[in-house]
N, C-alpha and C positions, 0 to 999 in steps of 0.2 A: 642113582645114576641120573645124571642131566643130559640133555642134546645141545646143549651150549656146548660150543665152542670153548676149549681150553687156551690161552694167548699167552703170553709171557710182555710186558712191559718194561724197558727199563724206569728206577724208580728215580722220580723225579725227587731233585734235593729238600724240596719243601716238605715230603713225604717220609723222610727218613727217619724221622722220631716215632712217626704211627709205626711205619715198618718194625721197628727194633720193638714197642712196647708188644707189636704184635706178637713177633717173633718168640720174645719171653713168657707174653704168657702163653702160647703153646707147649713150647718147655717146660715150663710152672707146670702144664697137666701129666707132662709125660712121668715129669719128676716122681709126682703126689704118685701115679697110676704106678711108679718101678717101686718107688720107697714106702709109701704110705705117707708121705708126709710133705708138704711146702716147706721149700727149701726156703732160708732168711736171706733176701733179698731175689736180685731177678738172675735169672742162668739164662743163658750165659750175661757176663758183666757189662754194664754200657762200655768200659775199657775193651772187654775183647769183643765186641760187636761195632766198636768204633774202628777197631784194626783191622778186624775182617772186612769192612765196607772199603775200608781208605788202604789196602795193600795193594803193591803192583798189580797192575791187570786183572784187580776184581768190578768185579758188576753187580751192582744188587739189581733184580729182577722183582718185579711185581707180578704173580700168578693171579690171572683175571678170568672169567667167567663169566660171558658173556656181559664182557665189558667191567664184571663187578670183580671187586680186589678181595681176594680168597685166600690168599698167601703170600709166599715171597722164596726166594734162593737171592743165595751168594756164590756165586761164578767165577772161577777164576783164568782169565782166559789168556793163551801163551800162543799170540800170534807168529810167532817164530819155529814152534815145536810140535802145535797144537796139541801139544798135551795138555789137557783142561780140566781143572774138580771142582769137585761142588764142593762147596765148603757148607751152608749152610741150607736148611729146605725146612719150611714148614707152612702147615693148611691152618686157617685158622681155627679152631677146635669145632663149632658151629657148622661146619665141611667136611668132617670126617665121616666115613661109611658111604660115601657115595661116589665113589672111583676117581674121584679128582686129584689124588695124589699121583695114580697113576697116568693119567693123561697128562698132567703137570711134568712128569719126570720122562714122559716121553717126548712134549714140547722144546723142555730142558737139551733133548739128545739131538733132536733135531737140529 
């Protein structure tokens, strides 16, 4: 558990490639930790992580800590109806165990 501050970012366009490779290999552990095994190539696909980022009213979000980039969400936001999902969430592996998914996804609610 940290006393830093949980923030949310949106993520800057230059940033989006870290984002995605981060995003994957988080995934990559979850995969290995469900299946026993690394899946061939990166999950989700740069194709469906480039649609997730560029669909109507989504947001990619930078999850920071204490300034430092910890993770990320994909947001989809519906100014009209406010009905809004998360489409995408993950801590960088190096983050886990130490409640910051949880402050992240309350940030999130916020």
């Amino acid at each position: 558990m940290t006393n830093e501050p949980v923030t949310l970012a949106e993520t800057h366009p230059s940033d989006i490639i870290a984002f995605k490779s981060e995003l994957q290999d988080a995934f990559a552990v979850a995969v290995a930790d469900e299946f026993g095994e690394l899946p061939d190539g990166p999950i989700p696909s740069d194709e469906v992580l480039d649609a997730a980022v560029k669909a109507p009213g989504a947001v990619a979000l930078r999850i920071l800590c204490g300034g430092r980039k910890i993770g990320g969400a994909v947001v989809t936001i519906n100014e009209e109806t406010h009905h809004n999902s998360l489409d995408l969430f993950f801590l960088k592996v190096a983050e886990h165990g130490r409640s910051l998914g949880l402050q992240a996804w309350r940030a999130i609610e916020r």
